[in-house]
C-alpha positions, 0 to 999 in steps of 0.5 A: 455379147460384142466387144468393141476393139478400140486400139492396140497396147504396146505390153513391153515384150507383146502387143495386145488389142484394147477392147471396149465391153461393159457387159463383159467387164462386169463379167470380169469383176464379178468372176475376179470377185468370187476367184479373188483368193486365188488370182494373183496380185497382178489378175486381181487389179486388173480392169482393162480388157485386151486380147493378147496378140503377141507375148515374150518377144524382144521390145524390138520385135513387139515395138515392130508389130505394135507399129506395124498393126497401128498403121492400119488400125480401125476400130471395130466390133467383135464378138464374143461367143463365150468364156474360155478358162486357160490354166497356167503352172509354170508353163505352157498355157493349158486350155481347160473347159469353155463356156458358151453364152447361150440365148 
């Protein structure tokens, strides 16, 4: 699967890159609709994709970065190899199992 990496997204105290990925965002619906129990309101309603580049900092220091990244930024494609559950329980993110995209 590719994602197109679309932009930048300024997220207060982080920045993040904005991904383009039908095929992945459908993913997401669904994996979100069997999980919806469990998510948070926050996890339930989202729909954008992004990868997080940048968390809990300063506004100062993310507005920095946000602006630093945007000079420069192109569009392009990435891909995505695979799917990587991570669980958080108060702190700090633990990874947990991957799955692969195979054939």
């Amino acid at each position: 699967m590719t994602a197109r990496v679309t932009g930048l997204r300024l997220l207060g105290r982080g920045v993040a890159f904005t991904l383009d990925c039908p095929g992945l965002t459908a993913l997401r619906r669904g994996v979100a609709d069997r999980w919806r129990s469990r998510l948070t309101r926050q996890d339930a309603g989202k729909t954008d994709l992004h990868v997080t580049v940048q968390n809990k900092v300063t506004p100062a220091v993310a507005r920095a970065l946000h602006d630093e990244l945007a000079a420069g930024l192109a569009p392009w494609d990435a891909g995505v190899p695979g799917l990587a559950l991570w669980r958080y329980d108060g702190g700090p993110w633990e990874p947990g199992p991957r799955f692969p995209f195979i054939g």
